[in-house]
N, C-alpha and C positions, 0 to 999 in steps of 0.2 A: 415875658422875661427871657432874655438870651441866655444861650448857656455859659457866654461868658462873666456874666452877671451874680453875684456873691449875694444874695438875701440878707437881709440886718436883721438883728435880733428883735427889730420892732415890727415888721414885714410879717416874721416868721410868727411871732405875738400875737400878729393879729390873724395871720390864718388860721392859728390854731383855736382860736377864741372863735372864727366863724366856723368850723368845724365842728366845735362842740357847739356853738348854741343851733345848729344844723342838727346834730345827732339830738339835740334835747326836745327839739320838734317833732323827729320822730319817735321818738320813746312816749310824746305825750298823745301821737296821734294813735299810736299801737302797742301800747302796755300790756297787752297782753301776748304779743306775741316778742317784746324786749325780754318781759320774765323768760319766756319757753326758752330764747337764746341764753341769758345767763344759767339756765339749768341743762341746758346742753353742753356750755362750754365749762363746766362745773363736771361732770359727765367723763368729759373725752379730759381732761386734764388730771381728772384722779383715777381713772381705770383705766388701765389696757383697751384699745381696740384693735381688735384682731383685722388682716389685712382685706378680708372679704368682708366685714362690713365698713371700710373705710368710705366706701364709694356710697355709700345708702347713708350713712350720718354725714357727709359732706353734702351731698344733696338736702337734706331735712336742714340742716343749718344753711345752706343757700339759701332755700326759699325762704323762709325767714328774713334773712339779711337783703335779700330783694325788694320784702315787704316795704323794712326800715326804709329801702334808698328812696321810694316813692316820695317821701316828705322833700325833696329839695338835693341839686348837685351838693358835693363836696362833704359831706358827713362821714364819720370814722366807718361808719357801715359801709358805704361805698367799696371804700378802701377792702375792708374784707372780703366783701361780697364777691370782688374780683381776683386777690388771693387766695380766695378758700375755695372759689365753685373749682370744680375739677376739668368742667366744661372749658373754663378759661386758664386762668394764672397756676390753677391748684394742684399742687402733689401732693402723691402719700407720704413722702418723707417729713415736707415742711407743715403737715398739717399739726402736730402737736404743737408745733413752734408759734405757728399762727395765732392757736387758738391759747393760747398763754397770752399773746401779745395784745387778742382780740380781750382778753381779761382784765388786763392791765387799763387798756382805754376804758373799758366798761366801767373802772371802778375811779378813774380819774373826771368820766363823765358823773357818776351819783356823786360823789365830794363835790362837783360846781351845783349840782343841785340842788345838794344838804346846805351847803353854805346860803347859797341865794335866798332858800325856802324856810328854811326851817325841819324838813322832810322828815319824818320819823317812821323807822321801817319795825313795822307790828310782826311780828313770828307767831 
């Protein structure tokens, strides 16, 4: 696509539908390390982090998010993976921001899941 070129609302539909059933791949191949991410990003969202361990909880939720990207290009992980690691896109400033926004798709991803499946999450 050229950048003079406008996306359609059905273009855009359908990226975003291979997106997530990309990101659903990974969650199914590594559930155990999608949980540790949502209790991270649970974490840096409702406490404070202080500016000297920004750099060590950015790293612990990278590699994670590295993990995810292995299932296949173009998943929300991706996406993160490269604005949160500090190595690449990430700063301390935008990282609360991120990781609100990285929450947002997490929970946009389990509602396509709950719906599809039936999913029932046991506490």
């Amino acid at each position: 696509m050229s950048d003079t070129m406008i996306p359609t609302i059905e273009e855009l539909t359908r990226k975003r539908m291979e997106a997530l059933t990309v990101s659903e791949k990974a969650i199914i191949a590594h559930p155990a390390e999608y949980r540790e991410i949502k209790k991270i990003i649970r974490y840096i969202i409702s406490k404070p982090i202080e500016i000297g361990d920004y750099y060590s909880t950015a790293q612990r939720l990278t590699k994670l998010l590295k993990t995810m990207t292995q299932s296949g290009p173009g998943s929300i992980f991706h996406y993160f993976y490269t604005n949160i690691d500090p190595q690449q896109k990430g700063q301390a400033r935008y990282f609360r921001a991120n990781c609100i926004d990285l929450a947002q798709q997490l929970e946009c991803i389990d509602h396509m899941r709950h719906s599809k499946r039936h999913i029932r999450v046991v506490h």
